[in-house]
C-alpha positions as CSV (number, residue, x, y, z in Angstrom):
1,X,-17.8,-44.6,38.3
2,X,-17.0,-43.6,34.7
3,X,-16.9,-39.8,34.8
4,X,-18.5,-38.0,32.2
5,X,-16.6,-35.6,29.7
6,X,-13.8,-36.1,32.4
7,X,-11.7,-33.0,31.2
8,X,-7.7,-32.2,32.8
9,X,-7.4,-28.7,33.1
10,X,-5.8,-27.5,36.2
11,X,-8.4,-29.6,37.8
12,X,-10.3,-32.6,36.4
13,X,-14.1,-31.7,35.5
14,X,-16.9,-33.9,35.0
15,X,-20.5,-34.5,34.5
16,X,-22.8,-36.2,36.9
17,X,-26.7,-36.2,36.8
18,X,-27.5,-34.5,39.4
19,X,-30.8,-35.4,39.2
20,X,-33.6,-37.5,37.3
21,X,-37.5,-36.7,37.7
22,X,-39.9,-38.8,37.1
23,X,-42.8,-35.7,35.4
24,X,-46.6,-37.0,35.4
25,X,-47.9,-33.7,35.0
26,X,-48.9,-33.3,31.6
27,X,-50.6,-35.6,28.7
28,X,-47.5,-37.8,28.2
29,X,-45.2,-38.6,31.1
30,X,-41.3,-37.9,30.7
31,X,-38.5,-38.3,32.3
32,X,-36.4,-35.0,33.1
33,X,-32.3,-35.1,33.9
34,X,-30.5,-32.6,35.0
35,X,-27.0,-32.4,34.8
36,X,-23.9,-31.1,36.8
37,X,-20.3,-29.9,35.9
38,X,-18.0,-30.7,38.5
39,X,-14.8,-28.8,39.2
40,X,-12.6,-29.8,41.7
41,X,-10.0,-27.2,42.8
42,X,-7.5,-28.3,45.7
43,X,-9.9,-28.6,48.5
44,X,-13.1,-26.6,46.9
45,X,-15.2,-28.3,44.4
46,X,-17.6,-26.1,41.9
47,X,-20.6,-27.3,40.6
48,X,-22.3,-25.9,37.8
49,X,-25.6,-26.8,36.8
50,X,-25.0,-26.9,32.9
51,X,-27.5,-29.6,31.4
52,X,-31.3,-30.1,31.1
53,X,-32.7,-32.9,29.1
54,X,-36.0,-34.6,28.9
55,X,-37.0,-38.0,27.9
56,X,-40.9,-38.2,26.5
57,X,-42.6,-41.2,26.8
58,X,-42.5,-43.1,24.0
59,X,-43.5,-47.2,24.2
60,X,-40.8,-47.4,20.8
61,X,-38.0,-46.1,23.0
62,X,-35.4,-49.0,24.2
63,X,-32.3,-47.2,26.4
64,X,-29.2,-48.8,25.5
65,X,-27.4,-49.6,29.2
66,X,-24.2,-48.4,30.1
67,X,-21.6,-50.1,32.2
68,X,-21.0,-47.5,34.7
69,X,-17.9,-48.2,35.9
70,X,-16.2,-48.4,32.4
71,X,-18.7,-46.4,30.3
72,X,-19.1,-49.2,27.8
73,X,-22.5,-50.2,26.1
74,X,-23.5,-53.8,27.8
75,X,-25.4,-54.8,24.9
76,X,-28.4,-54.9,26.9
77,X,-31.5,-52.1,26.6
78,X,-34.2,-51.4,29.1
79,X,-37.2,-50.7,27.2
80,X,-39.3,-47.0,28.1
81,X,-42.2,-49.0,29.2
82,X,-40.0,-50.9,31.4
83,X,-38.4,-47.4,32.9
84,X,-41.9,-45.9,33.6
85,X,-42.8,-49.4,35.3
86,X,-39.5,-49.0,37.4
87,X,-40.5,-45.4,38.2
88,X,-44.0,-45.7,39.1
89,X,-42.7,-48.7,41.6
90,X,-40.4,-46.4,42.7
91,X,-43.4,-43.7,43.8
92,X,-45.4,-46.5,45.5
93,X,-43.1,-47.9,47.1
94,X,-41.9,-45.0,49.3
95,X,-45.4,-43.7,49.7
96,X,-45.5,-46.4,52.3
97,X,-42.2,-46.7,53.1
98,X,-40.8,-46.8,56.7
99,X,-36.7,-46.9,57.4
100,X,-35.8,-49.4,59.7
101,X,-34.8,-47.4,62.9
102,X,-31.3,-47.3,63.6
103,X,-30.6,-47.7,67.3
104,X,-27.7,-45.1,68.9
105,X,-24.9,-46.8,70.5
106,X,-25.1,-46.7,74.5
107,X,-22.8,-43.8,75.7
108,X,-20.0,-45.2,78.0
């Protein structure tokens, strides 16, 4: 994956999202993302929450998509309608959800 703000120090930092919310609770719907700096030290890693952004719904919004191996634009966008669609699918979806179950392997 493309890392973030990737940063050599002693130790090579980066960003990562460490998560994205889908918020329904008020009058417009919004996406929030929170973001992580991530230190790695030998055989420790620190991680720092250190971002909080928010994404209102908006049906003029179009998200230009990244490539995220390589961190180039794709030339592609998905619009905000498109998002919310994806994210409301997303809540469905696992509401009825059941994991296959995985079967342990016979002891010998």
């Amino acid at each position: 994956m493309n890392l973030i703000d990737q940063q050599d120090v002693n130790a090579t930092s980066y960003k990562k999202a460490a998560a994205i919310v889908f918020n329904n609770t008020g009058a417009i719907p919004e996406v929030q993302v929170y973001e992580d700096t991530v230190i790695p030290l030998g055989d420790k890693v620190i991680t720092q929450r250190t971002g909080q952004y928010t994404l209102p719904y908006h049906p003029d919004i179009s998200i230009p998509l990244i490539n995220p191996l390589t961190g180039e634009l794709t030339g592609e966008s998905l619009p905000v309608d498109n998002l919310m669609a994806i994210m409301y699918s997303v809540y469905a979806f696992s509401r009825t959800y059941q994991p296959p179950v995985i079967e342990q392997p016979e002891q010998p």
